[in-house]
C-alpha positions as CSV (number, residue, x, y, z in Angstrom):
1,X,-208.9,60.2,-64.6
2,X,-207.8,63.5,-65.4
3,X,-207.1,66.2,-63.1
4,X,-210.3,68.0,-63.1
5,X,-212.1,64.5,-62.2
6,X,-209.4,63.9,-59.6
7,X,-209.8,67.3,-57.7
8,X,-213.8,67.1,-58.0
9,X,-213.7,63.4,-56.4
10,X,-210.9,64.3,-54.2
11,X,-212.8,66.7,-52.6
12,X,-216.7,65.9,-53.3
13,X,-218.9,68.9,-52.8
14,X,-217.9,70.0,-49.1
15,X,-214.0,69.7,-49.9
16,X,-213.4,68.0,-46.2
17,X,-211.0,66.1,-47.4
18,X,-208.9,68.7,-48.4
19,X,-209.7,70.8,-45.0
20,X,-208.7,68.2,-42.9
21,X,-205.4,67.5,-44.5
22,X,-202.4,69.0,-42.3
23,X,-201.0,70.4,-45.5
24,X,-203.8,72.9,-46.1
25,X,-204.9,73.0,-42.4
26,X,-203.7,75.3,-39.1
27,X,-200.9,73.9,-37.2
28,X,-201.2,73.4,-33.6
29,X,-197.3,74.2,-33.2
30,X,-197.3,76.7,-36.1
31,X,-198.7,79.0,-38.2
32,X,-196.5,77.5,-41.3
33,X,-196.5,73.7,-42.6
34,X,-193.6,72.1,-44.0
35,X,-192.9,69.4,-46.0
36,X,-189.3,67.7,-47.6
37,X,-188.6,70.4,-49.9
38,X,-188.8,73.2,-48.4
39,X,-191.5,75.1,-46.1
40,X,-194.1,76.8,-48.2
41,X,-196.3,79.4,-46.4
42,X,-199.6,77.5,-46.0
43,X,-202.9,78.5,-44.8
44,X,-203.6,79.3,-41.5
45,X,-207.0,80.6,-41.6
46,X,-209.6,78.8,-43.7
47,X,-213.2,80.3,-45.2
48,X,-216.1,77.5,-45.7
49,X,-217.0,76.7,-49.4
50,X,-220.6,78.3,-48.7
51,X,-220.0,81.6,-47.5
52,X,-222.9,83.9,-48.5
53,X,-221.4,86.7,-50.3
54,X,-222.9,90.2,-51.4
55,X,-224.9,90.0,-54.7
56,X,-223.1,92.0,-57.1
57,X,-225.8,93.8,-57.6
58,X,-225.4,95.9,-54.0
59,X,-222.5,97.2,-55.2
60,X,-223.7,101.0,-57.5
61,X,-222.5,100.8,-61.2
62,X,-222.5,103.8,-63.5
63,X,-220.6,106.5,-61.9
64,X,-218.1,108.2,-63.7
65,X,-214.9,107.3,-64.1
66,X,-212.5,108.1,-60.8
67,X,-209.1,109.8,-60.8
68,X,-206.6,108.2,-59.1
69,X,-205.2,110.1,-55.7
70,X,-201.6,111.2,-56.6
71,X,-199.6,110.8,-53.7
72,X,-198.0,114.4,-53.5
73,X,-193.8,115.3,-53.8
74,X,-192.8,116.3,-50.6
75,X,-188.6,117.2,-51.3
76,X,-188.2,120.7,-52.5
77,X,-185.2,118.9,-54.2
78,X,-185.4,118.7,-58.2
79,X,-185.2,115.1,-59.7
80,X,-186.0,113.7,-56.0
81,X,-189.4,112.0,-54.9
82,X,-190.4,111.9,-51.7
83,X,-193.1,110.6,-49.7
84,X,-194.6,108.5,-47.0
85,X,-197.0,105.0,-47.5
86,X,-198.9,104.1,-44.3
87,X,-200.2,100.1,-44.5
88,X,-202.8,100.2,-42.2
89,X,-206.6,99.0,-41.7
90,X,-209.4,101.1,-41.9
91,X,-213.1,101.0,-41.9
92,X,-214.8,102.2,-44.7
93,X,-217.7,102.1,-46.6
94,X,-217.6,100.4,-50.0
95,X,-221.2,99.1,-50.2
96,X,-223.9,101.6,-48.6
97,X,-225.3,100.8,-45.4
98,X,-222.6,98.7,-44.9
99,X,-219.1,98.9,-43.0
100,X,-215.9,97.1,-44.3
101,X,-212.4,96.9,-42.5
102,X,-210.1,97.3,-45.6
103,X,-206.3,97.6,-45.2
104,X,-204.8,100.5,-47.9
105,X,-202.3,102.6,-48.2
106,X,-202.5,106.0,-46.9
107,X,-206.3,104.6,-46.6
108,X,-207.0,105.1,-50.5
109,X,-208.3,101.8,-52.4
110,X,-206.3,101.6,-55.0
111,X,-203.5,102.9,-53.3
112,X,-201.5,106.5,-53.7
113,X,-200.1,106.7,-57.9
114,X,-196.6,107.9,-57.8
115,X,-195.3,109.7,-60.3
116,X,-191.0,110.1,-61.6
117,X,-189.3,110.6,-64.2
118,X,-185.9,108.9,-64.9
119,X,-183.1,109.7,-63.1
120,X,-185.2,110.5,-59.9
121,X,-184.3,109.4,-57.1
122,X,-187.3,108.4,-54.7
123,X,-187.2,108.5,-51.1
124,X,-190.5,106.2,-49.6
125,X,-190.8,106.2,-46.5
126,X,-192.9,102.9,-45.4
127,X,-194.8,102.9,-41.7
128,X,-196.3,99.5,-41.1
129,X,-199.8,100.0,-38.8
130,X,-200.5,96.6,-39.8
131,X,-200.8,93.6,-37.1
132,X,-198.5,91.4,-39.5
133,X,-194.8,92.2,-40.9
134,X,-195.1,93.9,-44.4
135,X,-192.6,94.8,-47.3
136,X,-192.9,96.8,-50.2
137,X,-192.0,95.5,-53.4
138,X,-191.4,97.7,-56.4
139,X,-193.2,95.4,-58.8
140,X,-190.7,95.3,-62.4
141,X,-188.6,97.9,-61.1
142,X,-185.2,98.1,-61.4
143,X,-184.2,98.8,-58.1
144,X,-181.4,97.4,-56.0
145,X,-181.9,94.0,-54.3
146,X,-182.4,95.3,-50.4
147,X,-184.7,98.1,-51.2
148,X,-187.1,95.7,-53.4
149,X,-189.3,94.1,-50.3
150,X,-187.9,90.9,-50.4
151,X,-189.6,88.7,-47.9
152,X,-186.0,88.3,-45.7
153,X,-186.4,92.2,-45.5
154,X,-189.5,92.6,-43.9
155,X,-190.6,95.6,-41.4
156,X,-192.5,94.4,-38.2
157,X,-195.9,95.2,-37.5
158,X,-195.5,98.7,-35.8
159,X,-192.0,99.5,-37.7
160,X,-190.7,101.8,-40.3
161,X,-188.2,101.9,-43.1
162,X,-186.8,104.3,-45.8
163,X,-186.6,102.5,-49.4
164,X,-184.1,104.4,-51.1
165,X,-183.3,104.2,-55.0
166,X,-182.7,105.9,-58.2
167,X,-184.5,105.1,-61.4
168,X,-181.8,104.7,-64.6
169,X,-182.6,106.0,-68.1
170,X,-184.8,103.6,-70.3
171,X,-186.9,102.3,-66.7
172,X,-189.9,104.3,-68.3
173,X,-193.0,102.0,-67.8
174,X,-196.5,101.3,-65.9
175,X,-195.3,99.7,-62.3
176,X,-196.7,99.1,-59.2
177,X,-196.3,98.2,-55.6
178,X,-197.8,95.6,-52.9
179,X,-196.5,93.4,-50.1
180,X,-194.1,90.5,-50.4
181,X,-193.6,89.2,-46.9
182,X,-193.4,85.4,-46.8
183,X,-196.7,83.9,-46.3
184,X,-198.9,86.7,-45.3
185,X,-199.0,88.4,-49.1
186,X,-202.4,86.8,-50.7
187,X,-203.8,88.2,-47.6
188,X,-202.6,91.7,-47.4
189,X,-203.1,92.1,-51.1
190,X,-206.8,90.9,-51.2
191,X,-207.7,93.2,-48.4
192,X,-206.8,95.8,-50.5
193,X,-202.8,96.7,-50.2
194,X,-201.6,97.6,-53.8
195,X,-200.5,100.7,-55.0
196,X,-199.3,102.4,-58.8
197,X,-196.1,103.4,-59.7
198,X,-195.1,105.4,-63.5
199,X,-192.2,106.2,-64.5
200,X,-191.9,109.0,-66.8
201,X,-189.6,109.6,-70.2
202,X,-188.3,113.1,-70.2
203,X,-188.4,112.3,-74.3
204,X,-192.1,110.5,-74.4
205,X,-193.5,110.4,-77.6
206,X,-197.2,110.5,-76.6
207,X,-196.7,113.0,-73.5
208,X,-198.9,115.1,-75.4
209,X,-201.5,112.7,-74.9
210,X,-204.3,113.1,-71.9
211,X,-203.9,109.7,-69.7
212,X,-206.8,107.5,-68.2
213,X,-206.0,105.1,-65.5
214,X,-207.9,102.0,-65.2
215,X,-206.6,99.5,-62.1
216,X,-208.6,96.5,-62.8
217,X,-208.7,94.1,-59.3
218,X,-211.2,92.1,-57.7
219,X,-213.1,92.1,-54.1
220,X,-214.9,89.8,-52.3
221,X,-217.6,90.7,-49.8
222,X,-219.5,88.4,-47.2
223,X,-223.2,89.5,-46.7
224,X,-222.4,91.2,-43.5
225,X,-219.9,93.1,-45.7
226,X,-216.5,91.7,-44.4
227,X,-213.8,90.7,-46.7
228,X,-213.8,86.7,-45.8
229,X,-210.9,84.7,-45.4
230,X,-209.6,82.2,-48.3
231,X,-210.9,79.2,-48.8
232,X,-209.9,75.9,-50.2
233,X,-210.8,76.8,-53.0
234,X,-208.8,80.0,-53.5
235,X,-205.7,78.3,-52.2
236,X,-205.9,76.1,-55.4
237,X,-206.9,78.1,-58.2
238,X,-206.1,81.7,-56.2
239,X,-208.8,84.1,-55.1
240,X,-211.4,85.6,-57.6
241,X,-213.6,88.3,-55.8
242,X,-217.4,88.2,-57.1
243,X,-217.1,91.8,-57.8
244,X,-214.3,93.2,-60.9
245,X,-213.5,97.0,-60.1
246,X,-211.6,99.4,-62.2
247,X,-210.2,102.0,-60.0
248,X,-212.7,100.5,-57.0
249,X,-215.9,101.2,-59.1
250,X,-217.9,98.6,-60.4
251,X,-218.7,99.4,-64.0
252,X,-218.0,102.9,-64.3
253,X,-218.6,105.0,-67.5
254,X,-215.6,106.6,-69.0
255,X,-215.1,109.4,-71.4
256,X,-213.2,109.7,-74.5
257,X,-213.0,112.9,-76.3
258,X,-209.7,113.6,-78.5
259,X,-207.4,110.3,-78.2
260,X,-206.3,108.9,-75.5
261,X,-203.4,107.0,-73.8
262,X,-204.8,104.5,-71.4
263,X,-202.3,102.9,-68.9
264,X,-204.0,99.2,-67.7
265,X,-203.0,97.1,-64.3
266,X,-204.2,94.1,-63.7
267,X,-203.7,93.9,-60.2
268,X,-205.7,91.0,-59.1
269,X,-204.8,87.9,-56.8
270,X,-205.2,85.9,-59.4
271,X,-208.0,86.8,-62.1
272,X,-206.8,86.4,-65.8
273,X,-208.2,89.6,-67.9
274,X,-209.0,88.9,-71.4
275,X,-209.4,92.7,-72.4
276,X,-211.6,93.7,-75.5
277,X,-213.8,96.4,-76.7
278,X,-216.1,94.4,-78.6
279,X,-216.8,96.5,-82.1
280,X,-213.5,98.5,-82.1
281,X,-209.7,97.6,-82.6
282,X,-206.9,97.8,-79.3
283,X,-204.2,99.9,-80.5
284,X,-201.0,98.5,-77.9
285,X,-198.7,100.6,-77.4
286,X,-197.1,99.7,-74.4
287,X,-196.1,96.9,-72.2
288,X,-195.0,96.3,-68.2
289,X,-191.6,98.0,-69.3
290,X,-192.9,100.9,-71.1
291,X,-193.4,101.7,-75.1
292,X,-193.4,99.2,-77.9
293,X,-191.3,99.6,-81.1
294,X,-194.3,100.1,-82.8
295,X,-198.2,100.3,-82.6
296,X,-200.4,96.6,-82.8
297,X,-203.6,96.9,-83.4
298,X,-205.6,93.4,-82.3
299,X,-209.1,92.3,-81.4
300,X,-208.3,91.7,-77.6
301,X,-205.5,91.2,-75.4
302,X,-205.2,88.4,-72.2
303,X,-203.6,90.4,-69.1
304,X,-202.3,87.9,-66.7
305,X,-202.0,88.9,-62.6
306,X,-199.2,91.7,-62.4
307,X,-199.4,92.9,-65.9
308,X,-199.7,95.8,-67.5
309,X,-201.0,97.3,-70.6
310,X,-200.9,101.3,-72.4
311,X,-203.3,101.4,-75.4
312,X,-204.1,104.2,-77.6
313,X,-208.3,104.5,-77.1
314,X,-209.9,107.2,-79.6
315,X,-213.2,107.0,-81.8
316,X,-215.5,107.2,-83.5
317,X,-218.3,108.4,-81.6
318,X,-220.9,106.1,-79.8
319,X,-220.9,103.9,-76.7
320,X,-219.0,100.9,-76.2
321,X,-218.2,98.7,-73.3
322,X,-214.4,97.4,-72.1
323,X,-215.0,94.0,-71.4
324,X,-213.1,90.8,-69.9
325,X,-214.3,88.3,-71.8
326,X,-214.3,84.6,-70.7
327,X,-210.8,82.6,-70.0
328,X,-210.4,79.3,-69.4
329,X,-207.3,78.9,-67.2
330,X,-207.9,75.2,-66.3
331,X,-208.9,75.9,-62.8
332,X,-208.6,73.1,-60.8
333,X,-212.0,71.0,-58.4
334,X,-215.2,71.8,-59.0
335,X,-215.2,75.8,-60.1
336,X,-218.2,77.6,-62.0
337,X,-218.0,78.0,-65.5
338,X,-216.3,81.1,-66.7
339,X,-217.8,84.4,-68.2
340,X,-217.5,87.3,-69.5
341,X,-217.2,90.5,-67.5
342,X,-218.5,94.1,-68.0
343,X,-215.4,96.4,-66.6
344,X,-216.7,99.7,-67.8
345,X,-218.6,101.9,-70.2
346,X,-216.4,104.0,-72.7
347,X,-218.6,107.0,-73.9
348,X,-216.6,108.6,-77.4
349,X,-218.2,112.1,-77.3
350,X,-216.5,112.9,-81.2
351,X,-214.8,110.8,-83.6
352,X,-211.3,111.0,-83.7
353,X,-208.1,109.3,-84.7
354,X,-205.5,108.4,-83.4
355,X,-202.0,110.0,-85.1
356,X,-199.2,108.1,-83.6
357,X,-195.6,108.0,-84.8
358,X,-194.4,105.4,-86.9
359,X,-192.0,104.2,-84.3
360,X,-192.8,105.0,-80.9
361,X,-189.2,103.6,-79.4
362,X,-185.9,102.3,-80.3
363,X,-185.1,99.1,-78.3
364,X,-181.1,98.2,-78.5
365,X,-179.7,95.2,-80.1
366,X,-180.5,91.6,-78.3
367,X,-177.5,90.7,-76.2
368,X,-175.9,87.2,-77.4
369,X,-176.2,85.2,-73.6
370,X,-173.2,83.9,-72.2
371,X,-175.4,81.1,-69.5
372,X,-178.7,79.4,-69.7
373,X,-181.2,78.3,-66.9
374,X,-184.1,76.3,-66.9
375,X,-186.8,77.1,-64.2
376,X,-189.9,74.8,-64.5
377,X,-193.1,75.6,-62.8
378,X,-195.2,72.4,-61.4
379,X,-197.9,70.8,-58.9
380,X,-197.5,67.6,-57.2
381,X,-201.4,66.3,-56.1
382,X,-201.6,63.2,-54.4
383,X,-203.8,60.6,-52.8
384,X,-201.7,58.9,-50.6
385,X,-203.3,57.8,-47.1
386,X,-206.6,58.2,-48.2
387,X,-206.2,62.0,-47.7
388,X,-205.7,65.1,-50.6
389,X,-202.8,67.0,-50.5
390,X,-201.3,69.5,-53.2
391,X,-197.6,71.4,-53.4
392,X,-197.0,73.9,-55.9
393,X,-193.3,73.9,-57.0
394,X,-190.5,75.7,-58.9
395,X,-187.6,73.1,-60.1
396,X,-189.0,70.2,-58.3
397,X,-188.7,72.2,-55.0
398,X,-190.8,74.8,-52.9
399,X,-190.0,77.7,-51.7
400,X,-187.0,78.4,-49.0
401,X,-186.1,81.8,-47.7
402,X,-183.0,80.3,-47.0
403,X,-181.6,77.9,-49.8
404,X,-180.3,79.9,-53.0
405,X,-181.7,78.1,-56.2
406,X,-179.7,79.7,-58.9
407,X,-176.9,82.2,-59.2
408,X,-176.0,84.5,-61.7
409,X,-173.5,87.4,-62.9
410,X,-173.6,91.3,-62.6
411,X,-174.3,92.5,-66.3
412,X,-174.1,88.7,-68.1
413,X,-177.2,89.0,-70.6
414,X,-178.5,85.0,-70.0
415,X,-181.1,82.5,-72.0
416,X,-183.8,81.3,-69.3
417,X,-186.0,78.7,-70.3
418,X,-189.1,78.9,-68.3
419,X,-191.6,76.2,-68.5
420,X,-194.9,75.0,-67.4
421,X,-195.0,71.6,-66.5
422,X,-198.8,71.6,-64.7
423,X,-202.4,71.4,-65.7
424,X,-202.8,75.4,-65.2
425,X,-202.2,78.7,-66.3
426,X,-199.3,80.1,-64.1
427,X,-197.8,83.7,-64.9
428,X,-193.9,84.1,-64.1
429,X,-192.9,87.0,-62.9
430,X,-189.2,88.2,-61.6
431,X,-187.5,90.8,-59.5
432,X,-185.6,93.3,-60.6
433,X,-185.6,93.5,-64.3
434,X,-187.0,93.4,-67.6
435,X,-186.6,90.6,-69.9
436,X,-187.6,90.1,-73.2
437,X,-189.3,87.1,-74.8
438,X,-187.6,85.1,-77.5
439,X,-190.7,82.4,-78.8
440,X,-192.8,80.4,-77.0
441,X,-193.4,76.6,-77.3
442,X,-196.8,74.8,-76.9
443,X,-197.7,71.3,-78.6
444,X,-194.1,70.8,-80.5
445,X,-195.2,74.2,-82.1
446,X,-192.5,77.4,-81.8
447,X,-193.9,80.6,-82.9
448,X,-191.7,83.9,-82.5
449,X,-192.3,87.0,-80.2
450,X,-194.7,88.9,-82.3
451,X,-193.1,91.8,-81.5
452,X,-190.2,93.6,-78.9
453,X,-191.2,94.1,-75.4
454,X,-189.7,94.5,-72.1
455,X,-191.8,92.3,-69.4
456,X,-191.4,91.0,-66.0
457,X,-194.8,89.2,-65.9
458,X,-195.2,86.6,-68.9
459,X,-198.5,84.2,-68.7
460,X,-197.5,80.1,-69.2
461,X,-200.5,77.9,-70.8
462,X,-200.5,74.4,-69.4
463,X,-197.4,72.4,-70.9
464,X,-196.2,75.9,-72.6
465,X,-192.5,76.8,-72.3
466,X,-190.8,80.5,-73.4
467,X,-187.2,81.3,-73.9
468,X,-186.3,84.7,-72.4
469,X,-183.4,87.1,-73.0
470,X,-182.1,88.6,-68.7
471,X,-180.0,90.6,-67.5
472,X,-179.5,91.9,-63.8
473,X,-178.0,95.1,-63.2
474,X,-177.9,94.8,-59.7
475,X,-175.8,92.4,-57.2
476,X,-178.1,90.9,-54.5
477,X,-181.2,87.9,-53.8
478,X,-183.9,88.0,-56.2
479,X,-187.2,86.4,-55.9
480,X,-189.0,84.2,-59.2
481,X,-191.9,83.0,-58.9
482,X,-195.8,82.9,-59.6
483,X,-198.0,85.8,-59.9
484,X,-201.0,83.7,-58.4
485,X,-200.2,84.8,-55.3
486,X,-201.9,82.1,-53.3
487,X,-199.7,80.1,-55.1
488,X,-196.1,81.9,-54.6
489,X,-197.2,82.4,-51.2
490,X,-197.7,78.1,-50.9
491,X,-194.4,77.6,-52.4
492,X,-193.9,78.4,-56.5
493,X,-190.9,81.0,-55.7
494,X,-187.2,80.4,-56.0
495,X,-184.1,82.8,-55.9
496,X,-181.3,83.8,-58.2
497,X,-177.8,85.3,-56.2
498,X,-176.4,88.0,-58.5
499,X,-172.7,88.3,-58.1
């Protein structure tokens, strides 16, 4: 029986079996199960299967594209940022007629953009109005270990803290922030905590260029409006909301005039984004760690959770739609088929071209390693007892704030093999660098890094490994794990200790 069949039978069409297990359910003595290998954050709250959600109809389509809210520069210091995020819930109205308690920062869905150049140093300060502890993690940044959210750093529901750091030359990329306390972060991202981040090059290439913003995440709405709990179902395959926003709107229409530079999050729970503009070529430019050596121009591009994209987007003139067109990830149970997914219009008002520089960015020499390490991503699903139970593992273990799983060296350039020993897609993402793929391995097959990127978020097929060029600039903890955050937050994390 293969795993599909096993999940479906497993759980039959109301999933009690699953519900009732003490691995998936509340805890009378806790809010956290554990098991043998470590104590993964597991559900404590638990939405029915049938749930009757908003059609996505209610929610308006067709309204121009919206500007992100900048979060303004408060020092009067040059080449220092500061500012100050507020996590805290709100009610607001995101359907009309209707009233939703979101949780934001500084009550803007998507949260505030903020904007430095390198060699800024940014001063954040971060109140937490929240019920729960939070953290804020610098998603791919290169900051130093205890100013990166780590979940063994969090600030208390009612607290405050200063994150403190300054951004080195060649950090120039797209970036972004969210929580990362243990447990509670599939939560507190899918009620609507994320925020953007850019970092600037005070040599860009394309700064000439005008910029569109697209944040692509997904909601979920009850009828009633609310933002309903996860459910079994989203603890296994991690939450998909019914509606796909970019920038909050549903389908909004977007205008393109002279050629633009168009910097892409994917900044969903767990939704896989298999970007095209059906009729016209992407031109890539960029990556999660800024610019590309050179311009690709493809048919479509697949944006795992946590990525990010910067395309070149010019015409010629007509209408077009940006589209996420259907990926299978192997979702696990009984799950509807997949389809495509209309993001936005794209309205060219003149044809023009795009003039681009035959190299956009010099990337230095790879680094010879001097240590390998092998991390392998896995899920353990078992019968035993008559009753369902699933673990989602990194190295045969899951996750403990406590236990170090592998160390490393200030400055040593290393060879990480990371592979993906399951039945599913699972996108690996780490703290505190950039890394750079070598090849990738699926079916005995190798193939070669099509071309040089910096990334911290790489997408694993089923059975698919990568070799990846790290270094760590920083001493201190850092987290590894799975961007499905419903399945870091169940146990697919591990640490490395730079010394």
């Amino acid at each position: 029986m293969n795993r599909r069949h096993f999940l479906h039978a497993a759980l039959g069409s109301t999933g009690l079996a699953l519900a009732s297990n003490p691995l998936w359910a509340a805890m009378s003595h806790g809010k956290h199960a554990a098991h043998a290998s470590g104590t993964p954050a597991m559900p404590l709250k638990m939405a029915p299967e049938n749930i009757s959600l908003l059609p996505v109809e209610a929610l308006p389509a067709g309204n121009p594209h919206a500007i992100l809210f900048r979060l303004p520069n408060l020092s009067p210091k040059p080449a220092v940022v500061a500012a100050t995020i507020t996590a805290e819930p709100f009610e607001a109205e995101l359907i009309p007629g209707k009233k939703t308690v979101v949780w934001a920062y500084n009550r803007s869905i998507p949260g505030p953009l903020i904007e430095a150049f390198e060699g800024d140093t940014v001063e954040i300060r971060f109140v937490n109005k929240l019920a729960q502890a939070s953290t804020v993690h610098w998603h791919g940044m290169p900051v130093p270990a205890d100013q990166d959210g780590n979940p063994q750093d969090a600030v208390p529901a009612g607290g405050e803290r200063l994150y403190r750091f300054t951004l080195p030359l060649g950090s120039a990329g797209t970036y972004w922030y969210h929580p990362h306390p243990h447990g509670d972060t599939p939560e507190q991202v899918y009620r609507g905590l994320a925020g953007l981040f850019i970092v600037r090059a005070k040599n860009d290439v394309l700064a000439h260029l005008p910029e569109q913003h697209l944040v692509i995440s997904d909601l979920r709405l009850a009828s009633d409006g609310s933002i309903p709990d996860n459910n079994m179902n989203d603890w296994m395959n991690g939450r998909e909301g019914q509606f796909t926003l970019v920038n909050g709107q549903r389908e909004p229409v977007i205008t393109v005039g002279d050629p633009q530079r168009w910097r892409i999050w994917n900044a969903c729970s767990a939704r896989y984004l298999r970007l095209a503009i059906p009729g016209r070529k992407i031109i890539l430019v960029g990556s999660d760690g800024g610019l590309l050596e050179r311009a690709q121009e493809m048919d479509e591009l697949l944006l795992a959770p946590g990525e990010r994209t910067e395309w070149i987007v010019a015409g010629p003139a007509g209408a077009v739609s940006l589209m996420a067109l259907a990926y299978d990830r192997s979702k696990m149970g009984k799950v509807a088929p997949e389809r495509d997914i209309k993001l936005a219009s794209i309205q060219f008002t003149q044809d023009s071209v795009a003039k681009l520089p035959e190299r956009l960015r010099t990337l230095p020499p790879k680094i010879k390693p001097v240590a390998k390490k092998r991390v392998v991503f896995s899920e353990i699903m078992s019968m035993e007892g008559g009753q369902h139970s699933m673990q989602f593992l990194v190295n045969g273990k899951s996750y403990d704030m406590q236990r170090v799983d592998l160390n490393s060296r200030l400055g040593d350039t290393e060879l990480w093999e990371i592979v993906n020993d399951s039945h599913m897609d699972h996108p690996f993402h780490i703290h505190g660098t950039q890394f750079e793929v070598i090849d990738t391995t699926l079916k005995g097959k190798t193939t070669l890094a099509p071309w040089r990127a910096y990334k911290d978020t790489f997408n694993l097929k089923p059975y698919q490994s990568a070799r990846i060029l790290i270094t760590q600039q920083h001493r201190g903890l850092r987290m590894f794990h799975c961007h499905i955050l419903e399945h870091e937050g169940q146990g697919m994390m591990g640490q490395v200790l730079v010394k």
